[in-house]
C-alpha angles and dihedrals in degrees: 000000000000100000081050096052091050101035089055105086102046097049088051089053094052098048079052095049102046088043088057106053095032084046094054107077104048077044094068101074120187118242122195127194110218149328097321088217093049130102110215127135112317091003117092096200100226107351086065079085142062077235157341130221139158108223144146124262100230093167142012127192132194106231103174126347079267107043134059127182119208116193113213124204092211109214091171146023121215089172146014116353119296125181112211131266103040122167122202142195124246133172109265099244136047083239099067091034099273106149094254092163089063132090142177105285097031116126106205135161112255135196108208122205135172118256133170092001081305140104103249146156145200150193097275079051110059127051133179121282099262095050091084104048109137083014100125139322103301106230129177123255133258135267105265108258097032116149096225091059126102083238106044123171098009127101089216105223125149117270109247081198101096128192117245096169113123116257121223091253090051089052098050084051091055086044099056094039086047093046094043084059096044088050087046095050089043096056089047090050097049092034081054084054109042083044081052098052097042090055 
């Protein structure tokens, strides 16, 4: 009875604590504000981007358990100028705007960015393929390696260096469940010697 009555708090600190920060990401969810291809007040349609291009996703990589990289094959170019292939970087997860609706194979139209000192998309940036008829005047894509493109210079595969570092979110999660130990272990110990004393 004692050990239970001890051990209690911190064993409820530590559930609230672990369902905090493990609850905190799915929480976050992404919110976008309109059709991405659309002109409409305070959204410029496809000039809003570094460029537009409907393409088709052949490969996606991990890269960090924040990070994902998608490689397009670009058939067409609705703005600015595009070689083809380009690979871009997305968060991991639709909650935090990874484009958790595609797949490898979809051909999707897509709105690149730099981010991060990288070229990179997300979910209020992408929409399905119809989306864009009439958006635009349709042109091929570039030679890769062409020094107009967003992506000059670079073949644009996806890395197969990937980053194991542990990301800030990774480390407070390893924090609260050491600590939540720590906290454990330290109530059995003084529980062992209070029920020492009293006997």
């Amino acid at each position: 009875m004692r050990f239970a009555r001890w051990t209690a708090l911190p064993v409820a600190t530590l559930v609230v604590a672990v369902g905090l920060v493990w609850g905190a990401t799915p929480a976050a969810a992404c919110s976008c504000f309109g059709p991405p291809f659309e002109e409409f007040e305070g959204h410029e349609g496809v000039t809003a981007y570094e460029a537009v291009f409907i393409g088709t996703a052949t490969d996606r990589e991990q890269l960090s358990s924040e990070e994902v990289r998608w490689v397009f094959d670009v058939q067409s170019v609705l703005h600015g100028e595009v070689a083809s292939p380009i690979s871009l970087s997305t968060p991991v997860d639709g909650g935090a705007c990874g484009l958790d609706w595609v797949s490898e194979g979809s051909t999707i139209a897509v709105g690149v960015n730099t981010w991060r000192g990288e070229l990179s998309t997300d979910l209020c940036s992408i929409d399905r393929e119809e989306a864009v008829d009439g958006v635009g005047e349709r042109r091929p894509p570039l030679d890769p390696g062409d020094a107009l493109a967003v992506n000059p210079g670079d073949v644009n595969v996806a890395s197969d260096i990937t980053d194991e570092t542990p990301t800030e979110s990774t480390l407070s999660q390893l924090i609260v469940v050491a600590i939540g130990i720590l906290s454990i272990l330290g109530a059995a110990v003084f529980t062992a010697i209070l029920a020492k004393r009293s006997d």
